[in-house]
C-alpha positions as CSV (number, residue, x, y, z in Angstrom):
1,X,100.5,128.0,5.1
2,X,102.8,130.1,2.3
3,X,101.5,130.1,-1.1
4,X,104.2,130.8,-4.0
5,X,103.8,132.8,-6.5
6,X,105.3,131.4,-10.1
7,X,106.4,134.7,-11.6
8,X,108.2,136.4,-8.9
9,X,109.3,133.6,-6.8
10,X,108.3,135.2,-3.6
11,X,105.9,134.1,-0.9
12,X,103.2,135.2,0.2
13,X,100.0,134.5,3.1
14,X,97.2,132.8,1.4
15,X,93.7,135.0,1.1
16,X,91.4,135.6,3.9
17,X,89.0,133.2,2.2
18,X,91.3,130.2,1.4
19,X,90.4,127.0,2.9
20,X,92.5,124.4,3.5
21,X,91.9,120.9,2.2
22,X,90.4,118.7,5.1
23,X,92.3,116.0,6.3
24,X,89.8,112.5,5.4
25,X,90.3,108.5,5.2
26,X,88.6,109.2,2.1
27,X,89.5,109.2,-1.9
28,X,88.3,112.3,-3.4
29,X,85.9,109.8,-5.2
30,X,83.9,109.1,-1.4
31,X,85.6,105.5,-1.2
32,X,86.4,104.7,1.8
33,X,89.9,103.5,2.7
34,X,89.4,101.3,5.7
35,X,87.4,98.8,4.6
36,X,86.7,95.2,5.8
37,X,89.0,92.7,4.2
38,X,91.9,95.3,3.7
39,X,95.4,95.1,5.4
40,X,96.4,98.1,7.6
41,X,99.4,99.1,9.0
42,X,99.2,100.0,12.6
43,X,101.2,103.4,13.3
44,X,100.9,103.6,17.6
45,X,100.9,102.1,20.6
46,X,102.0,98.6,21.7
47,X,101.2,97.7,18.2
48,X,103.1,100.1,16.4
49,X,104.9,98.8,13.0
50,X,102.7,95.8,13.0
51,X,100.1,94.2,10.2
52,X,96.1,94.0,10.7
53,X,93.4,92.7,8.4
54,X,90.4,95.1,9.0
55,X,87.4,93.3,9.9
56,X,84.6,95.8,10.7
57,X,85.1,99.7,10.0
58,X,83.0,101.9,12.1
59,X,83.5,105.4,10.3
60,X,81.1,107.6,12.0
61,X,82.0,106.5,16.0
62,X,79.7,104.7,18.1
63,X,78.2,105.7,21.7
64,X,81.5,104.7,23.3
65,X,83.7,105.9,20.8
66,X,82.9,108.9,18.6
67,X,85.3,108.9,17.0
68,X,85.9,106.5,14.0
69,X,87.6,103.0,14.5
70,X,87.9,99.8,13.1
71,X,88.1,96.4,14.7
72,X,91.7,94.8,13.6
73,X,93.0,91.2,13.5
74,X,96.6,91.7,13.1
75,X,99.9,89.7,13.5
76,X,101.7,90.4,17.1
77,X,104.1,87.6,16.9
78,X,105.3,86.8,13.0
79,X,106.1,83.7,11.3
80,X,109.9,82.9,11.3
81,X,111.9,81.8,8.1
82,X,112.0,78.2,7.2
83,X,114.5,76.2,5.0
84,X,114.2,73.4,3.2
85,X,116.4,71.3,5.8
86,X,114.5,71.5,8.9
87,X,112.5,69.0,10.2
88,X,108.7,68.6,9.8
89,X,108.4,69.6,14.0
90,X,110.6,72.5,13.6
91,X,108.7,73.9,10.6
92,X,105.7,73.7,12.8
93,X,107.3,75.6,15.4
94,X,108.4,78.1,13.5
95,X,105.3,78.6,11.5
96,X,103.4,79.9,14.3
97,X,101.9,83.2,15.0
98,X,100.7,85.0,17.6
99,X,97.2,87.1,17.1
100,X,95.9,90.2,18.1
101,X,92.2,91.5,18.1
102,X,91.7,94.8,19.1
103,X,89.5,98.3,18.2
104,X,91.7,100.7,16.5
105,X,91.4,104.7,16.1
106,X,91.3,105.3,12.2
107,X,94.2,107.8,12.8
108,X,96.6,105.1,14.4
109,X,95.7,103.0,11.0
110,X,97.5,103.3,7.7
111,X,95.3,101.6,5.1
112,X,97.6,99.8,2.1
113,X,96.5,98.6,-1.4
114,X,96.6,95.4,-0.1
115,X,93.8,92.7,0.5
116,X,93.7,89.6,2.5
117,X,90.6,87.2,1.8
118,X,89.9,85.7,5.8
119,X,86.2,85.1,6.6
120,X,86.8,85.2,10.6
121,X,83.6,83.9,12.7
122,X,81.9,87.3,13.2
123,X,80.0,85.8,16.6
124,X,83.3,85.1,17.7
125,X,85.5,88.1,16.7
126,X,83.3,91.4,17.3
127,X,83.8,94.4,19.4
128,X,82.2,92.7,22.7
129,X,84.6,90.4,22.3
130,X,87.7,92.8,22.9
131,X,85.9,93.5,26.2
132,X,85.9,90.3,28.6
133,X,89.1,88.1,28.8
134,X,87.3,85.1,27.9
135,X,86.0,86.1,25.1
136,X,89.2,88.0,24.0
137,X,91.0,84.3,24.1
138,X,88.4,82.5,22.3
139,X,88.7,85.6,19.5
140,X,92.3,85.1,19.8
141,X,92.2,81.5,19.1
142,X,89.6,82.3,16.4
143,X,92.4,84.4,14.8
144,X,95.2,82.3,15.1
145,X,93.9,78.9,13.7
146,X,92.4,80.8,10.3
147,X,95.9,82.9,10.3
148,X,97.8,80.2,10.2
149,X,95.8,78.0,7.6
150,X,96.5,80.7,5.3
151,X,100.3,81.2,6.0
152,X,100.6,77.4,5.5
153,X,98.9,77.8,2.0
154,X,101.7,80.6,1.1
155,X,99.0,82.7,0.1
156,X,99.3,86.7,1.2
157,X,103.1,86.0,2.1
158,X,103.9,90.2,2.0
159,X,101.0,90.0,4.7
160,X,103.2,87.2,7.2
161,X,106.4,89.2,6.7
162,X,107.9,91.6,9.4
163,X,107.9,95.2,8.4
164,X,111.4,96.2,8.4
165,X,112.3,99.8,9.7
């Protein structure tokens, strides 16, 4: 790292005892930014670009991961636009979406302002859930009736709506 010096306007190495700031999911304040409740953005893998609504944050790591993640309930497979003409079935159709539940590293997550009030079945959707196929599609369909009860009340609609970049 350079540090600039105003009068001169030339550069110079920092100190021998200058410490960089360290990198933290935190506010200065201590408040944490992935928090139950609060949409994310997830930045990698197959998921990448997509929306998720953080449902347990485990900042410290566990015994399997020590690292810190979160368990995420995100949107695979958005909502697609809907007029006023179309029929009752098509609006239906359209007004599906397709869930994900999976355990996230904090640094593939990008927390926003943003807040979504779900209560999802905790017995349903937890962490030993995302481990046995059966339980993943019960989680699944866990996510996807509650998801789309709250698109259909137009509540959240920044939340249904396809990141464009």
């Amino acid at each position: 790292a350079v540090v600039s010096t105003q009068s001169t306007g030339t550069l110079k190495a920092p100190s021998s005892d200058y410490t960089f700031p360290a990198m933290s999911r935190e506010l200065k304040g201590g408040i944490k930014l992935i928090r139950p409740g609060f949409v994310v953005v997830i930045l990698g893998g197959r998921y990448a670009g997509r929306k998720g609504i953080v449902i347990k944050s485990y900042d410290d790591g566990s015994k399997d991961r020590p690292y810190g993640h979160a368990l995420v309930v995100g949107i695979d497979r958005y909502p697609r636009k809907i007029t006023r003409r179309m029929s009752n079935k098509r609006m239906a159709s359209r007004s599906k979406v397709k869930p994900f539940v999976k355990v996230i590293n904090h640094n593939h997550l990008l927390p926003t302002r943003h807040h979504v009030n779900i209560s999802f079945d905790t017995q349903l959707i937890n962490k030993n859930a995302v481990l046995d196929n059966a339980l993943r599609r019960k989680a699944r369909s866990e996510a996807k009736a509650k998801l789309e009860e709250r698109y259909k009340t137009n509540a959240n609609p920044w939340f249904f709506s396809k990141l464009r970049f």
